[in-house]
ZADOVEX-690938 format. One line per 4 residues: number of its first residue (from 1); for each residue x, z, y of N, C-alpha, C, CB. Coordinates in steps of 0.02 Angstrom, whole numbers, plus 32768, in hexadecimal, padded with zeros to 4 digits. Glycine has a CB too. Layout:
N
NUM> X/Z/Y/X/Z/Y/X/Z/Y/X/Z/Y  ...
END
This chain:
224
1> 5C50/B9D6/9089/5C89/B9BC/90AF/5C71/B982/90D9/5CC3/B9A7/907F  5C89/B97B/912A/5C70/B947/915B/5CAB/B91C/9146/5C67/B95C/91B3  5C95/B8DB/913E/5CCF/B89F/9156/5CAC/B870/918D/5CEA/B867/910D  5CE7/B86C/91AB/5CEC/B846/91E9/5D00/B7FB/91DC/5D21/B869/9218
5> 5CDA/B7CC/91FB/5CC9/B790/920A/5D1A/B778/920A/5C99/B78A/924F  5D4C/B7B4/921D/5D9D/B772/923F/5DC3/B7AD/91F2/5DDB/B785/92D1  5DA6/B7DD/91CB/5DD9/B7F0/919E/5DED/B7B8/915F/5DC0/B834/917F  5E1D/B7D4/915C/5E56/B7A4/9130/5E4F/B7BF/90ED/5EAD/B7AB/914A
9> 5E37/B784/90C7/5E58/B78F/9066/5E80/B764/9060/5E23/B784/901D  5E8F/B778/9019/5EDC/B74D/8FFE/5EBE/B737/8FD5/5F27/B76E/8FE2  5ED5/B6FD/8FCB/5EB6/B6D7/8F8B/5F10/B6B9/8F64/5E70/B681/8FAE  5F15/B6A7/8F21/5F3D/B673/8EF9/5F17/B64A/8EE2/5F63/B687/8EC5
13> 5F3B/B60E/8EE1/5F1D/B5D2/8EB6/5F3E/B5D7/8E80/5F23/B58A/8ED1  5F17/B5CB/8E4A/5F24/B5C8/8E09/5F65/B58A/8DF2/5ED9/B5BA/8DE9  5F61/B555/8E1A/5F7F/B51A/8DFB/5FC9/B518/8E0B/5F5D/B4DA/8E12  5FDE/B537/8E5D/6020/B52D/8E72/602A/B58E/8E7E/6027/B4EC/8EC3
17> 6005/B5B4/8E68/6023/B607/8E73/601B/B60F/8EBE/6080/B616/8E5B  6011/B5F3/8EF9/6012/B5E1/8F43/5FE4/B626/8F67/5FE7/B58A/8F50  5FEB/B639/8F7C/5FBD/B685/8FAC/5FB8/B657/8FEE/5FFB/B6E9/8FC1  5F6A/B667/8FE4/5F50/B642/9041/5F0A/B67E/9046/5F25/B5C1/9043
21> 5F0B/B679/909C/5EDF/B6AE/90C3/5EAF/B687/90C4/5EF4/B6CD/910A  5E72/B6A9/90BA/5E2A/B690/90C2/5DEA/B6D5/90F1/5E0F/B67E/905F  5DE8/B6BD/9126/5DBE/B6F8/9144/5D64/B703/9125/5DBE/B6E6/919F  5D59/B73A/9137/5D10/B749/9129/5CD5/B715/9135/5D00/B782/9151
25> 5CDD/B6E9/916C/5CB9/B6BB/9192/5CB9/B689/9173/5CCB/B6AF/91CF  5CEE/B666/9165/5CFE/B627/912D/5CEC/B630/90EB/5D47/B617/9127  5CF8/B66F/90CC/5CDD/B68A/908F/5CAB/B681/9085/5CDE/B6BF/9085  5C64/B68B/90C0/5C18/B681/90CF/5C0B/B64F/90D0/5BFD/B695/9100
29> 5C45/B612/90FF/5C24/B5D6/910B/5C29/B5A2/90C9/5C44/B5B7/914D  5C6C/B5C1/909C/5C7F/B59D/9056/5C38/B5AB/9037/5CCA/B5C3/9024  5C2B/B5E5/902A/5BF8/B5FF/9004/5BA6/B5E3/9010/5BFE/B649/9011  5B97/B5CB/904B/5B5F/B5B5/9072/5B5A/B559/9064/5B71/B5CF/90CB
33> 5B91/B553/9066/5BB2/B507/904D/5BB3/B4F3/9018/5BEE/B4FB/9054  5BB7/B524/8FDA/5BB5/B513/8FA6/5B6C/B4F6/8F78/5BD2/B545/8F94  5B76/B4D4/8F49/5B31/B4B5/8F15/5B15/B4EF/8EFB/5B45/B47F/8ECD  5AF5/B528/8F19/5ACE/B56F/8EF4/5A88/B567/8F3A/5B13/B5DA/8EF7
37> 5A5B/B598/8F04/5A16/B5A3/8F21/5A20/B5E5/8F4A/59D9/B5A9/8EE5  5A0B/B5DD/8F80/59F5/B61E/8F9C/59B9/B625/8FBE/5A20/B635/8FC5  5989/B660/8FA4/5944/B65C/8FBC/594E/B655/9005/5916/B69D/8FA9  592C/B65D/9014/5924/B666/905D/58D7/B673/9075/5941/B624/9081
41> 58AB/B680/904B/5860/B69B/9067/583F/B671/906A/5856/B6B8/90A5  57F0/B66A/9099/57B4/B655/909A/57BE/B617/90C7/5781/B68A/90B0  57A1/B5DB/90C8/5795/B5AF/90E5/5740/B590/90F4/57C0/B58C/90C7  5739/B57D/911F/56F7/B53F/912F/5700/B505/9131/56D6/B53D/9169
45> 56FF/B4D3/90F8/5720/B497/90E6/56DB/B475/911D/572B/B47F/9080  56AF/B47F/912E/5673/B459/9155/568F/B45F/91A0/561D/B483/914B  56D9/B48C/91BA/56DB/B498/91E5/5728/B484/91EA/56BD/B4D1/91F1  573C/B468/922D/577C/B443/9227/57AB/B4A6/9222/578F/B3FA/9284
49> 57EE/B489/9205/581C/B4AC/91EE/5836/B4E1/9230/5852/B47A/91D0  5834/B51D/922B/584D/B54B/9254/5884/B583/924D/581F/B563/9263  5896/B5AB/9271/58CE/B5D7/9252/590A/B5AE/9245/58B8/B5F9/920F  5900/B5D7/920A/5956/B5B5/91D9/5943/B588/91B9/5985/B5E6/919A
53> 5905/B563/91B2/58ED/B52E/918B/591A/B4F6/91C3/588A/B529/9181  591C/B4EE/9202/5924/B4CE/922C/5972/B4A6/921E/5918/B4F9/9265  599B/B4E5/920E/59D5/B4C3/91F7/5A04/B4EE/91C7/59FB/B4AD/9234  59E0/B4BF/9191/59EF/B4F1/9143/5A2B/B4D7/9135/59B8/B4E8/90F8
57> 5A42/B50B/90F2/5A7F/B500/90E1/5A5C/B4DE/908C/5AB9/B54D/90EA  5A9A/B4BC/9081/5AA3/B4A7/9024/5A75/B4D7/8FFC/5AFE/B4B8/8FFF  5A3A/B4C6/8FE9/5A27/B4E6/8FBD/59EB/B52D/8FCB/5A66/B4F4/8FA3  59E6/B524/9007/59B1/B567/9036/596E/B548/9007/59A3/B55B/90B2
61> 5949/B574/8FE7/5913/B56E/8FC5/58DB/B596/8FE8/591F/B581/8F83  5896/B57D/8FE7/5863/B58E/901F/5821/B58F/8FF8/5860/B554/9060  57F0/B5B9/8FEF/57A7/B5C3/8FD0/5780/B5B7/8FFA/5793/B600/8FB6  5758/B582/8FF3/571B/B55B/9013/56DB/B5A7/9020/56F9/B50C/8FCA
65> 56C1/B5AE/904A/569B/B5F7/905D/5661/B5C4/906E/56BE/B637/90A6  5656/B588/9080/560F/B561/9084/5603/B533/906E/55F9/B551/90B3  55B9/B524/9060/55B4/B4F5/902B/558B/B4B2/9072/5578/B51C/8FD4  55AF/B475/9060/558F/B443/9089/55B7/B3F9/9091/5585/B464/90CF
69> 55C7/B3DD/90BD/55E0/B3AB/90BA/562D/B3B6/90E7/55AA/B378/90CF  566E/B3A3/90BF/569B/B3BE/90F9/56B1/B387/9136/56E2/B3DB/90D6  56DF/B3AB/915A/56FC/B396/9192/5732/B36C/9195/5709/B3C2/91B0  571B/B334/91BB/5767/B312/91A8/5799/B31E/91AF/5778/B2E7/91B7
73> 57B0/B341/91D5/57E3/B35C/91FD/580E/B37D/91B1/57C1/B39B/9243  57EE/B36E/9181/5816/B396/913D/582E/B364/912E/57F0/B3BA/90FC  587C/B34F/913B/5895/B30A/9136/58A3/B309/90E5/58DF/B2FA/916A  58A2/B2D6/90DE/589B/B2BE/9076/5855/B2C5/905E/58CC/B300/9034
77> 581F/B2E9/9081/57D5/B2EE/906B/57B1/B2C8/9078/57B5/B31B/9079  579B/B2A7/9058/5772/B274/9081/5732/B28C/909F/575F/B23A/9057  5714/B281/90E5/56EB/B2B1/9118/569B/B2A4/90EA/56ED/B28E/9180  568D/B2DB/90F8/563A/B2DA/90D8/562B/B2DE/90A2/5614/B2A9/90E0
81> 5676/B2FC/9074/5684/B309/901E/5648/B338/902A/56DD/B331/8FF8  5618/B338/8FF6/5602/B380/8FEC/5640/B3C0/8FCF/55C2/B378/8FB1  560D/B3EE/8FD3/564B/B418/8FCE/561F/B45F/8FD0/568B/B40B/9013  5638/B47E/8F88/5615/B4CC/8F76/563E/B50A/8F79/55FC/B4D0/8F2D
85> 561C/B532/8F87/563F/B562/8F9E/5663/B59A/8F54/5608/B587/8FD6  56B1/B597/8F68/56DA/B5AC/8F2B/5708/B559/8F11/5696/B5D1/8EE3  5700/B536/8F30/5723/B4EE/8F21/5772/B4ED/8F4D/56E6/B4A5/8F43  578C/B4E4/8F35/57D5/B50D/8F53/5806/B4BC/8F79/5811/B540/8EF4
89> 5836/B4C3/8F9B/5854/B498/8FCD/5894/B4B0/8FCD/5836/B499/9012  58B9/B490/8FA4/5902/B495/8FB1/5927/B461/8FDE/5921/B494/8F71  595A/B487/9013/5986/B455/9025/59C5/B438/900B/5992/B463/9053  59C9/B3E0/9010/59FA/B3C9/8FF4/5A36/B3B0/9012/59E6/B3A4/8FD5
93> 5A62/B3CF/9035/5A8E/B3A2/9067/5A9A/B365/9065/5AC5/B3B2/906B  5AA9/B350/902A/5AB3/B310/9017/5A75/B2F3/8FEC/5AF4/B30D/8FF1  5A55/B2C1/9015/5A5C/B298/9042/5A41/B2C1/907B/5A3D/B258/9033  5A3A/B30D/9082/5A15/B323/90B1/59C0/B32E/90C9/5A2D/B307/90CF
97> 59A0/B335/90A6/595B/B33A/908B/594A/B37F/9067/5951/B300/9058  5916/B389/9070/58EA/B3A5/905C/58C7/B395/9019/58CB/B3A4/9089  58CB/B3B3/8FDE/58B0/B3A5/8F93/586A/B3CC/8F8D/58E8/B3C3/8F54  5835/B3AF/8F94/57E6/B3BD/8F7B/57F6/B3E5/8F2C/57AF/B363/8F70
101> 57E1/B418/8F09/57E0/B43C/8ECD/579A/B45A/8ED1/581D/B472/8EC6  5770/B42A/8E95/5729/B455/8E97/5725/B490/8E7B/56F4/B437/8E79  5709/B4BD/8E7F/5708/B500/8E61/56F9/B4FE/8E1F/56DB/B52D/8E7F  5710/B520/8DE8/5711/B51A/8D9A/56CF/B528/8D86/5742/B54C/8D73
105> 56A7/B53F/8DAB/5650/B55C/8D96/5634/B514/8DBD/562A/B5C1/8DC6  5646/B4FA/8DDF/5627/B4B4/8E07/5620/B488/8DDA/5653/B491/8E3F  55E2/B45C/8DB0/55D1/B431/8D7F/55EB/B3FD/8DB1/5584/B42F/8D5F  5612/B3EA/8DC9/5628/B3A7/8DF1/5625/B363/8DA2/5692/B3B9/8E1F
109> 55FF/B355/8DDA/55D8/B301/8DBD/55B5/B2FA/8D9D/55F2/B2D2/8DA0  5580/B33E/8DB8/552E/B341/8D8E/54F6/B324/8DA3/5510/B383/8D8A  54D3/B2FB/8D8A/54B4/B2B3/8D99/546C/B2E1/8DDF/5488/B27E/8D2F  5463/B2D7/8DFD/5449/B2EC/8E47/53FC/B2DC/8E29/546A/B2B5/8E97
113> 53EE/B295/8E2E/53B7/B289/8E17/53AA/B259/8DE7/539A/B281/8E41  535D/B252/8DB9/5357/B218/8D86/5322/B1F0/8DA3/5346/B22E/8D37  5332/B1B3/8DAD/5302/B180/8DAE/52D9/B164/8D74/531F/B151/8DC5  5292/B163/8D63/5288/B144/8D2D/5277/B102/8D41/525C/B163/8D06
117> 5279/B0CC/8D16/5266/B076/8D10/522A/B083/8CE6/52A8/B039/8CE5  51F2/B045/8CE4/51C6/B041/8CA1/51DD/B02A/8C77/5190/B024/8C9E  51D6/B044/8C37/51A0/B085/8C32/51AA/B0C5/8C37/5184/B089/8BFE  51E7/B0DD/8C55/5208/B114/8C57/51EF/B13E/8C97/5250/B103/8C56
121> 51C8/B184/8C94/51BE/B1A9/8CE3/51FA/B1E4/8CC6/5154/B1D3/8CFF  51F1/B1F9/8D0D/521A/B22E/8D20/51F0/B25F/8D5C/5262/B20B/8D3C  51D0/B29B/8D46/51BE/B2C2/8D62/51EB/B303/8D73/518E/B2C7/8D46  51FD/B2F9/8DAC/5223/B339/8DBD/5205/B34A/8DEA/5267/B33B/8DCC
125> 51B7/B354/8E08/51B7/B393/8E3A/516E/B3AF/8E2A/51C3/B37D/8E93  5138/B393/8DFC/5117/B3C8/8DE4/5113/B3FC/8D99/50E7/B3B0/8DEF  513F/B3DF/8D70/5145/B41F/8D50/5191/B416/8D35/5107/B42E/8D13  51C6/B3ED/8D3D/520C/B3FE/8D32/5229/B3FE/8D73/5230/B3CE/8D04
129> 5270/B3ED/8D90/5278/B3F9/8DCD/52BF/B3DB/8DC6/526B/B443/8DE6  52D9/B3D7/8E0C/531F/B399/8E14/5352/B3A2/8DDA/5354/B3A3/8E64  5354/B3E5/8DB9/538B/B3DF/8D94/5377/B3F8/8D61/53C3/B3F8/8DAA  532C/B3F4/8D46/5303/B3FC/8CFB/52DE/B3CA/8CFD/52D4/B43D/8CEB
133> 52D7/B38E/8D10/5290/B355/8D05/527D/B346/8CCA/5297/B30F/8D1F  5240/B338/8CCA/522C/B32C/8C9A/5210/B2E3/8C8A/5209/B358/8C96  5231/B2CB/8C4C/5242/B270/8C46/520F/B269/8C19/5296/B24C/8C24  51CF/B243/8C1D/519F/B229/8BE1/51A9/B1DE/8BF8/5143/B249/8BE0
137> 5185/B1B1/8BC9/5186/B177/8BBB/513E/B15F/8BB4/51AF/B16F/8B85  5118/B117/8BC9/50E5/B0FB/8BC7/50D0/B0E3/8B7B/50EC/B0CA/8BF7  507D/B0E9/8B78/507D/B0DB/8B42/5077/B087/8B43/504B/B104/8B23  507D/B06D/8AFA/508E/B023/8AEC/5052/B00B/8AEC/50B5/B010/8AAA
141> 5042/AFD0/8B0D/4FE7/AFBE/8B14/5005/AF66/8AF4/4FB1/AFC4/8B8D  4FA4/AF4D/8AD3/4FB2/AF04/8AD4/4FB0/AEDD/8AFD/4F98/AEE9/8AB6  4FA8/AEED/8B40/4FC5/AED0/8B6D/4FFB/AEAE/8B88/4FC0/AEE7/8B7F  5030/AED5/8B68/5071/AEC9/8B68/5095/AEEA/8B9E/507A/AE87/8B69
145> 5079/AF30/8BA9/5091/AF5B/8BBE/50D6/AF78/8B81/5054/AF84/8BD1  5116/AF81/8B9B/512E/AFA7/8B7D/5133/AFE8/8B80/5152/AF97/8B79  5148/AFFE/8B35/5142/B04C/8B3A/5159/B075/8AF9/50F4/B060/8B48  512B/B0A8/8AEA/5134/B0CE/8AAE/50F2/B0A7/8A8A/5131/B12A/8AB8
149> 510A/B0B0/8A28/50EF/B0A7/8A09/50E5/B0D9/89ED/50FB/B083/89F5  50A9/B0D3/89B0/50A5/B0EE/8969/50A6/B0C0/892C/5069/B114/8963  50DF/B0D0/8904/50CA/B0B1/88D1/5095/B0C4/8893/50FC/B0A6/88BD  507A/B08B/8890/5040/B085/8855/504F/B0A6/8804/5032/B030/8849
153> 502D/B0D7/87F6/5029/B0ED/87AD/5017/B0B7/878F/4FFB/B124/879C  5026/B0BD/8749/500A/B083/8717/4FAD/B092/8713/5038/B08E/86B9  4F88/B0C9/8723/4F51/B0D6/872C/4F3A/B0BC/875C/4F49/B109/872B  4F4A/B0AF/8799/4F41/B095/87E0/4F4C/B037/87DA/4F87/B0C1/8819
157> 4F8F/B023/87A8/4F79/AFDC/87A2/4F2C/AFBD/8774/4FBB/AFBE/877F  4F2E/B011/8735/4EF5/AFDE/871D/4EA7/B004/873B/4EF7/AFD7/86B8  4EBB/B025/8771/4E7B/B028/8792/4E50/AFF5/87CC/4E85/B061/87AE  4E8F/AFE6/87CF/4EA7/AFB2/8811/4E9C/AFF1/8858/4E60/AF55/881B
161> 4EB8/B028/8863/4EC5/B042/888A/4EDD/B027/88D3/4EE2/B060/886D  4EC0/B022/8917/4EDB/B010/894D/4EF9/B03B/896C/4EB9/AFF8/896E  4F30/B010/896A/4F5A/B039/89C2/4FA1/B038/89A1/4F3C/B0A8/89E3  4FA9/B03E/8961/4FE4/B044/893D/5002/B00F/8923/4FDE/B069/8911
165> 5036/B010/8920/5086/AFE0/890E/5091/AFD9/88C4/50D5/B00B/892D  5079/AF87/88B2/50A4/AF98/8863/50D8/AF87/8859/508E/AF80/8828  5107/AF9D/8821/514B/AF8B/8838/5159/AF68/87F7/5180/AFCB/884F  5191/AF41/87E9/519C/AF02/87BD/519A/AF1D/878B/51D5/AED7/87C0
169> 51B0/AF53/876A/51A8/AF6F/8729/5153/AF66/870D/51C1/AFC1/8730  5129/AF75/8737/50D5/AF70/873B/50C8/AF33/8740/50AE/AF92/8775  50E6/AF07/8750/50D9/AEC8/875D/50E9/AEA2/8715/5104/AEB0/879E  511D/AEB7/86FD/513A/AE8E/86C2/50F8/AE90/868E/5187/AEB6/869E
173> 50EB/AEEB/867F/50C9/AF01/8656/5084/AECB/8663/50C4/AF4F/865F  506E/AEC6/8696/502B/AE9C/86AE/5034/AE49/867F/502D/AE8E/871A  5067/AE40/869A/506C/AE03/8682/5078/ADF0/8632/509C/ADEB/86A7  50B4/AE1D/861F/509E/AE29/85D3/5067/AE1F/85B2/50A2/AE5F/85C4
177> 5039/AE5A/85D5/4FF5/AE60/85AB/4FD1/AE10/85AC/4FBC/AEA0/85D3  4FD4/ADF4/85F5/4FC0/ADB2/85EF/4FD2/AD84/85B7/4FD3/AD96/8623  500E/AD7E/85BA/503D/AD53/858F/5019/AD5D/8545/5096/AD6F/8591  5014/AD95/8530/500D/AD9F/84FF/4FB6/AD91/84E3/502D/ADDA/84FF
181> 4F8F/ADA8/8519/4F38/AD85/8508/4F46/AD36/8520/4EE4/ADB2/8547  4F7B/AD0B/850E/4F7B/ACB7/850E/4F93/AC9F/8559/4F24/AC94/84FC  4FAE/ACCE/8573/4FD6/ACAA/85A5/4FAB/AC8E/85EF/4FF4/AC69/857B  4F77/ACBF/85F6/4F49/ACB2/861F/4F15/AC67/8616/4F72/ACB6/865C
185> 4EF7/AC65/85D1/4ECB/AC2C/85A6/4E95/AC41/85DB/4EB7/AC37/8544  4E63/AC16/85DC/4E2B/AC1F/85FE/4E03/AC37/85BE/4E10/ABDC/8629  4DD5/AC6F/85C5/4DAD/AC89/857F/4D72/AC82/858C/4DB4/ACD3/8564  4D55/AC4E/85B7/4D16/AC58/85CA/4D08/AC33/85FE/4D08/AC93/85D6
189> 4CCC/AC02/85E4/4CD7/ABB5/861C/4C85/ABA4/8609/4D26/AB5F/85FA  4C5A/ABAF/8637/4C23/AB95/8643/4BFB/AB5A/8670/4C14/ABBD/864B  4BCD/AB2A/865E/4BC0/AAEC/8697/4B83/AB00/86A3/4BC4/AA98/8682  4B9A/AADF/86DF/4B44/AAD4/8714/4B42/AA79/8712/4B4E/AAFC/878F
193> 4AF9/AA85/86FF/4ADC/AA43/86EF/4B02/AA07/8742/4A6C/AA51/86EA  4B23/A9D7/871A/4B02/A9AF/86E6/4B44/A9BE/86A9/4AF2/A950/8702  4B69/A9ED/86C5/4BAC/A9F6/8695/4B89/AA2A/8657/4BFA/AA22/86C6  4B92/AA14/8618/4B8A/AA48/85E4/4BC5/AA4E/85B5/4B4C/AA39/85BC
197> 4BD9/AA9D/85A4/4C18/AAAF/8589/4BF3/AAAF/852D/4C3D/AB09/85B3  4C16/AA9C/8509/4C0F/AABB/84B6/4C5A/AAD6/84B1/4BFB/AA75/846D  4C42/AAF6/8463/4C92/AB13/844F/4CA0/AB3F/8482/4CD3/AADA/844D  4C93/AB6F/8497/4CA1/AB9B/84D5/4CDD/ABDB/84B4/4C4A/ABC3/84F6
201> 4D16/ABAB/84AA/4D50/ABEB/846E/4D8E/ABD3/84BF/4D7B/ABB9/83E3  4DB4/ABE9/8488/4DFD/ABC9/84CE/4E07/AB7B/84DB/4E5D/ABDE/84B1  4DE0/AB5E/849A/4DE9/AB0F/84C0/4D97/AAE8/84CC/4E22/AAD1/847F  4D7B/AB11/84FF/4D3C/AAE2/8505/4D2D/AA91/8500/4D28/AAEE/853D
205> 4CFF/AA94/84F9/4CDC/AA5E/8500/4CBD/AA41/8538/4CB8/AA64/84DE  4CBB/AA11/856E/4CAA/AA1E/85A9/4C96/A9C5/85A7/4CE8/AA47/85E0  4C51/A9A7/85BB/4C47/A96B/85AB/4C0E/A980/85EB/4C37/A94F/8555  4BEE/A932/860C/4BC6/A91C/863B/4B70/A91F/8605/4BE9/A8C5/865B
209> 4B3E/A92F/860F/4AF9/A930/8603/4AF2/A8EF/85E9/4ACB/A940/863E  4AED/A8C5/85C3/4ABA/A87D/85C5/4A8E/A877/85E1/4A9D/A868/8598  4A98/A82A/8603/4A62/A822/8631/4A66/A84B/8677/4A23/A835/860B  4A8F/A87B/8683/4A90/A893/86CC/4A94/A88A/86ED/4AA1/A8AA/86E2
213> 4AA7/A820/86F9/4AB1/A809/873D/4A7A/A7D2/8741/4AFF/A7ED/874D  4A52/A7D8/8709/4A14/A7A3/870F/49DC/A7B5/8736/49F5/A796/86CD  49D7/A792/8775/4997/A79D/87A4/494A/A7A4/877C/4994/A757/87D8  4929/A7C2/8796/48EC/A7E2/878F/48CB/A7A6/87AD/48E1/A82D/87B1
217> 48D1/A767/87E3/48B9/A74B/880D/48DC/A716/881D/48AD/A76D/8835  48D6/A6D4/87D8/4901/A6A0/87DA/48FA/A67A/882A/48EC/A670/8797  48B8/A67E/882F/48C4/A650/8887/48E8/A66D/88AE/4885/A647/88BB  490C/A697/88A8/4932/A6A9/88EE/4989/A696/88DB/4925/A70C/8907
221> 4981/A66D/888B/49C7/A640/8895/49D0/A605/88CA/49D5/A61D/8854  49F9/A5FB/88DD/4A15/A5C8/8912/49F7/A581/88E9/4A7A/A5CD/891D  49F5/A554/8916/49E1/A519/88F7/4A18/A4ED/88D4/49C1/A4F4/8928  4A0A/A4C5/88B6/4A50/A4A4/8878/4A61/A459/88C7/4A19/A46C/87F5
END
């Protein structure tokens, strides 16, 4: 069945029982007017608005077909949005704009690139890549380079192993053991003449030679 643009329906209102004429045309423009989606096809958001994009109705919905930076001319978008293709654009009459909608497969606000700081690299272009890099870390020098460590086995402290980290638990144990052979006592105390040690236990004996400061060659005392 054709209807014509000037045919007449009847409508009642529910609230006062009232019958009023409403034509085919007004029917469209109510319907076009109203808060509902209607597709409306392919767009080039990189390319200012054409067609029926030009002057949409409430709710005209549009699929992005290129991927790049769009056009300003997409009023409510801000110009040079990136923008992927399948990212959708609804119009809003009120306030009259254009609504950016990224596409549901679009990771929108996936980190682009990683910078590393020291001691931190970031290799992304010979064997990971912009959106697999690959993150290692510097090793820890005594320099005072920072970095990565290893910590020290209890085999490695009593080897005295270099390059490795002991950590306070190893440290306690160290000191313990000290504590316990006398608290770091000196066990062993020898002299070079004119000093001679006796009693050589934890409490030496430590006394000057006799006679060690008596000249060999009384004339070379000063005169009285």
């Amino acid at each position: 069945m054709a209807l014509l643009n000037n045919d007449l329906l009847v409508i009642q209102r529910i609230a006062d029982q009232t019958h009023y004429k409403v034509t085919i045309e007004d029917l469209e423009q109510y319907i076009e007017a109203s808060p509902s989606v209607t597709f409306k096809g392919k767009v080039d958001l990189t390319a200012a608005p054409s067609g029926d994009a030009v002057t949409p109705n409430n709710g005209d919905l549009y699929i992005n077909d290129t991927q790049g930076a769009s056009n300003a001319a997409w009023t409510g978008i801000t110009a040079a949005t990136p923008v992927e293709i399948g990212d959708r654009v609804i119009w809003d009459s009120t306030p009259g704009e254009w609504i950016l909608i990224a596409d549901a497969g679009d990771p929108g606000g996936q980190v682009d690139s990683i910078v590393g700081q020291t001691p931190i690299n970031v290799d992304d272009t010979l064997v990971g890549s912009a959106t697999a890099p690959i993150i290692s870390i510097d090793d820890a020098t005594a320099a005072g380079q920072k970095g990565a460590v290893v910590i020290a086995s209890d085999a490695d402290v009593t080897n005295g192993t270099a390059g490795v980290v002991v950590t306070a638990n190893q440290l306690k144990a160290t000191n313990d053991a000290i504590s316990s052979a006398g608290g770091g006592t000196v066990t062993n105390v020898t002299g070079t003449a004119p000093i001679e040690v006796a009693q050589n236990t934890s409490t030496p004996v430590v006394s000057i030679k006799e006679d060690a400061f008596a000249p060999y060659d009384f004339s070379s005392l000063p005169a009285a």
